[in-house]
C-alpha positions as CSV (number, residue, x, y, z in Angstrom):
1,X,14.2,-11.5,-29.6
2,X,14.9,-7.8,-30.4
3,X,13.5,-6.2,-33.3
4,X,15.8,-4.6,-36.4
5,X,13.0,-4.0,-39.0
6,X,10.0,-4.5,-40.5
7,X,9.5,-5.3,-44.5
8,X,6.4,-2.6,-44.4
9,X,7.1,0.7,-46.1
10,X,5.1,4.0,-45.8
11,X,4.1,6.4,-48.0
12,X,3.7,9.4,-46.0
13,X,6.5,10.9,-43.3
14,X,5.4,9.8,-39.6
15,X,6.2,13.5,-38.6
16,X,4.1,12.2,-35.2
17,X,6.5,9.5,-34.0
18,X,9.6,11.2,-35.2
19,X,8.4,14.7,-32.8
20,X,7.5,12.0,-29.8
21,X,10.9,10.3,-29.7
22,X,12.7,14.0,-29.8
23,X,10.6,15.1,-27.0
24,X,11.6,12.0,-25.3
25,X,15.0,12.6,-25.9
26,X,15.1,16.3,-25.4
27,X,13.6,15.7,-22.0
28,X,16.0,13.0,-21.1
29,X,18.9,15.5,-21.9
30,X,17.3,18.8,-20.5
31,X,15.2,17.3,-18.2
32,X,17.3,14.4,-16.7
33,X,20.6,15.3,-17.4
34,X,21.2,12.8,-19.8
35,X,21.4,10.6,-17.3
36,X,23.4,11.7,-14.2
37,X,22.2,10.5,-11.4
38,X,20.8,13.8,-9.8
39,X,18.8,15.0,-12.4
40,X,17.6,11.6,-12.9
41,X,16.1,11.1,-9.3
42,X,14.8,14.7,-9.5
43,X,12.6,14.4,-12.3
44,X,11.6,10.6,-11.2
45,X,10.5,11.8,-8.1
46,X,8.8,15.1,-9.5
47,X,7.4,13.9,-12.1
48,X,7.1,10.5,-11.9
49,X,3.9,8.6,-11.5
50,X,3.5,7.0,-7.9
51,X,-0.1,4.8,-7.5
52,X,-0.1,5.9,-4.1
53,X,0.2,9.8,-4.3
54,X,-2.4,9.1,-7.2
55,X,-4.7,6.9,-4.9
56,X,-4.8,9.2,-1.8
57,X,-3.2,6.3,0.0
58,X,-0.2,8.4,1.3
59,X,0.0,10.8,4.1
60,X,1.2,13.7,2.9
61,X,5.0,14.6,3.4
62,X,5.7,10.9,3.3
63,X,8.9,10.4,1.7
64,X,11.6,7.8,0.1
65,X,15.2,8.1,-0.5
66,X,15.5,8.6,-4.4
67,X,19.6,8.2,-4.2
68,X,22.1,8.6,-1.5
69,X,21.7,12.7,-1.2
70,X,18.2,13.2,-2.7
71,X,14.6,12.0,-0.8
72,X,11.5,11.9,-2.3
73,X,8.6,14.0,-0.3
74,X,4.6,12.7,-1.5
75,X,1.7,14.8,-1.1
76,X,-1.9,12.6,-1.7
77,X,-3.4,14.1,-4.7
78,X,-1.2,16.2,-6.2
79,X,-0.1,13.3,-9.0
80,X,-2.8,12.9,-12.2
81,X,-0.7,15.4,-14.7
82,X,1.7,12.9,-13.7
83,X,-0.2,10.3,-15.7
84,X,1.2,12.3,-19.2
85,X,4.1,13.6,-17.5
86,X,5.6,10.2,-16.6
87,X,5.5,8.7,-19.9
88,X,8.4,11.0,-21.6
89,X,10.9,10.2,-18.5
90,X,13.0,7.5,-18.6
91,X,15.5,5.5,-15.9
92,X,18.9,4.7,-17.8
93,X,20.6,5.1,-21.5
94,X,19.2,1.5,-22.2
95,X,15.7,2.5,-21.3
96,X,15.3,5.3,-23.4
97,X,17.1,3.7,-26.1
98,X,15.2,0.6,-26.4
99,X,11.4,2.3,-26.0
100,X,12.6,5.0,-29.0
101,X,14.1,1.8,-31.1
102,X,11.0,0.1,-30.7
103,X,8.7,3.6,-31.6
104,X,10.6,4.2,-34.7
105,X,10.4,0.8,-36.1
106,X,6.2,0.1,-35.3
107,X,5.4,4.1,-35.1
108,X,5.5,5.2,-38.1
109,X,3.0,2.6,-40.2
110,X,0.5,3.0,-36.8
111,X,0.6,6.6,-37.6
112,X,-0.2,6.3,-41.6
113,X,-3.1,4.0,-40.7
114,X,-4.9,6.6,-38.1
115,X,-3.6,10.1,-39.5
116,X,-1.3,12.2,-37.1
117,X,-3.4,13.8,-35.0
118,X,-5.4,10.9,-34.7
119,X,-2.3,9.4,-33.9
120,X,-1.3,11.5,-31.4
121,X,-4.4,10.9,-29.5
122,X,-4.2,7.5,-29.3
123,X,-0.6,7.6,-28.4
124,X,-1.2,9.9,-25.4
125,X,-4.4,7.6,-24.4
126,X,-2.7,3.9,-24.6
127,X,0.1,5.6,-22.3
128,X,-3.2,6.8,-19.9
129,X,-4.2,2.9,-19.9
130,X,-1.2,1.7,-19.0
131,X,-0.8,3.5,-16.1
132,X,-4.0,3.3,-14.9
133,X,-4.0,-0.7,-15.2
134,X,-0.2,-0.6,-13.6
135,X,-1.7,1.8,-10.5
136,X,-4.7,-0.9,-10.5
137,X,-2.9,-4.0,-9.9
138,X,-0.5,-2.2,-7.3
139,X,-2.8,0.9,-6.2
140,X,-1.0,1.1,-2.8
141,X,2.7,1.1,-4.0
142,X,5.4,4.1,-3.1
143,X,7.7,3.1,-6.7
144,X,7.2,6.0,-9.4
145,X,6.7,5.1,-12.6
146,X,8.2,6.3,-15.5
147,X,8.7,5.5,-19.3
148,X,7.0,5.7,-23.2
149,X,6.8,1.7,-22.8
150,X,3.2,2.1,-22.4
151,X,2.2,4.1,-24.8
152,X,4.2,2.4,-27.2
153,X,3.1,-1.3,-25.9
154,X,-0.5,0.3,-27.5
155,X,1.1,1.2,-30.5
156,X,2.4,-2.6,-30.5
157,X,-1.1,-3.6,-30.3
158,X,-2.4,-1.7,-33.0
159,X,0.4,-2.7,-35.3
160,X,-0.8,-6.4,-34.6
161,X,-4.6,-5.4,-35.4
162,X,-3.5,-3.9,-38.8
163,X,-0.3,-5.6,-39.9
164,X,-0.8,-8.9,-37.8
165,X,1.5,-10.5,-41.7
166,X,4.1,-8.0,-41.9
167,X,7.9,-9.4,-41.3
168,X,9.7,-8.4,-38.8
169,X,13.0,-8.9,-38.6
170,X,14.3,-10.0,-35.3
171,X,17.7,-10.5,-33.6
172,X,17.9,-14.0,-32.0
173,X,19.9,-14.9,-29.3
174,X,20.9,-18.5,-28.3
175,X,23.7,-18.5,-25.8
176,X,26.8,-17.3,-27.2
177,X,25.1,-17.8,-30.3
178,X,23.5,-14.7,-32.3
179,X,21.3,-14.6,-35.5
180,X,18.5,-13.1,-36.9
181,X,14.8,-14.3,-37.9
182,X,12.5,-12.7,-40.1
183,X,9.0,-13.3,-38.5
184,X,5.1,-12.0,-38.8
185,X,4.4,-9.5,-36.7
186,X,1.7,-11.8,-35.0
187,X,4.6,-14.2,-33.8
188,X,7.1,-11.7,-32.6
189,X,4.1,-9.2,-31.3
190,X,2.2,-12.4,-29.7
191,X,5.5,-13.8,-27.9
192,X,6.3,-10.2,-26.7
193,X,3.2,-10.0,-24.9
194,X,3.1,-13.1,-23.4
195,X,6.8,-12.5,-22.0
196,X,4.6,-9.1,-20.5
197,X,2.1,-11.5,-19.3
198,X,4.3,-13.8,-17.8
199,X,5.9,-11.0,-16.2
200,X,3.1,-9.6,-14.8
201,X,1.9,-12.9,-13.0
202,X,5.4,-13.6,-11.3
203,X,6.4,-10.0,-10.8
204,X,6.5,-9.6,-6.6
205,X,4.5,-6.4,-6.2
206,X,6.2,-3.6,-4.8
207,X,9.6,-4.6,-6.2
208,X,10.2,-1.9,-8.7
209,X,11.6,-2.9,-11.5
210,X,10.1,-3.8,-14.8
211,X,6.1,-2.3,-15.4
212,X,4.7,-5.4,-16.6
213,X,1.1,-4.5,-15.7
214,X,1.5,-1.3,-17.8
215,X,3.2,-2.9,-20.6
216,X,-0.2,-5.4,-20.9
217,X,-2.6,-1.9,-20.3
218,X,-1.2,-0.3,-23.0
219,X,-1.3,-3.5,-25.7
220,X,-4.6,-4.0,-24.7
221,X,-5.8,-0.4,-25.2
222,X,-3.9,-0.5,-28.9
223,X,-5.7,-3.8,-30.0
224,X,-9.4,-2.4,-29.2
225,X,-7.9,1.4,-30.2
226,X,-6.9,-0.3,-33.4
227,X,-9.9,-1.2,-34.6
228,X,-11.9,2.2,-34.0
229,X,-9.1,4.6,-35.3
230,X,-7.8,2.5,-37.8
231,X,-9.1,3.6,-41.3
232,X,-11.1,0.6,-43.5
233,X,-8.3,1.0,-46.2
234,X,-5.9,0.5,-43.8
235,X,-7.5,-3.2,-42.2
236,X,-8.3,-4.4,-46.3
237,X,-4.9,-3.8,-46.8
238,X,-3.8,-6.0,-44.3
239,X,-5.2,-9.5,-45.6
240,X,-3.7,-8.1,-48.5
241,X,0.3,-8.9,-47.9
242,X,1.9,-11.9,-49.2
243,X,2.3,-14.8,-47.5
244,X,6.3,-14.9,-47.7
245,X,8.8,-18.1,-46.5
């Protein structure tokens, strides 16, 4: 399933979410070339967030080939600003793309519910818990890590704590076969998370690939996050949407 929408207007701008996904964009154009290859394993390997470098398990000057011309030098230490830097860098079109979609949609509601700088706050400290639970369960791997996913698995979490009955509407894919559903957010949020989950358990560590662990970091920091920032209106209002067919 792939999100489109959800039936769950605001009332107030989410000036918040829509600054965080053009910093996420503006640093994938400036910062990583849009893209090309290069500028991509540059700012992965600068900035990136590595477990290891973070851990003190490397020896410093260690290195890993980032692309065919470019290798990536460690130094033991130097990494916790990486922990914020890491989370506005991004891997391909489709990873950028797909993190700001998913933002824009659950953002802005998160953001009404907390106030913006409120917002912020927790934004910046779900992405912190993911990466800390991703450099727990692999503390010794050399892989940086980069992407909003985290963060924005806790905004996912929060969304669940105070809208668990919006709709969502979904894109459904069946084979060949494509169609959407129009769901509650605590069935599409609830089999999102267990795909993480899943992930997670039969994810070979020290693959690369896909950050399941920080995926379930950051959910989990949104649900408990959700219920101390969220405001009393906000979690009435939530019993407070119609049940809908």
């Amino acid at each position: 399933m792939f999100p489109l929408r959800d039936d769950n207007p605001t009332s107030t701008p989410a000036f918040v979410t829509y600054i965080l996904i053009a910093i996420n964009f503006a640093a994938w154009v400036f910062a990583q070339g849009a893209g090309a290859d290069q500028a991509v394993a540059a700012s992965v390997c600068n900035y990136g967030l590595i477990p290891g470098e973070l851990l003190l398990k490397v020896e410093p000057g260690t290195g890993f080939a980032m692309s065919k011309s470019l290798s990536c030098l460690m130094d033991a230490g130097r990494a916790p600003e990486h922990l914020l830097t890491s989370m506005f860098l991004h891997g391909s079109w489709g990873h950028i793309l797909g993190n700001m979609w998913f933002l824009f949609i659950f953002g802005d509601n998160v953001e009404e519910a907390f106030g913006h700088l409120k917002f912020l706050v927790f934004y910046l400290v779900s992405g912190v818990a993911a990466a800390a639970l991703q450099v727990l369960m692999e503390p010794s791997s050399m892989i940086p890590m980069v992407g909003a996913s985290g963060a924005i698995s806790g905004v996912l979490g929060a969304y669940l704590v105070l809208y668990p009955r919006a709709r969502v509407h979904n894109l459904l894919f069946l084979g060949f076969y494509i169609t959407t559903i129009r769901l509650p957010a605590w069935v599409m949020l609830g089999y999102w998370i267990g795909l993480q989950v899943l992930g997670g358990v039969l994810a070979e560590s020290g693959q690369g690939g896909t950050a399941f662990w920080a995926h379930i970091g950051g959910f989990v920091a949104g649900l408990l996050l959700g219920f101390v920032f969220g405001t009393k209106v906000k979690r009435a209002q939530r019993w407070q949407l119609p049940l809908e067919s």
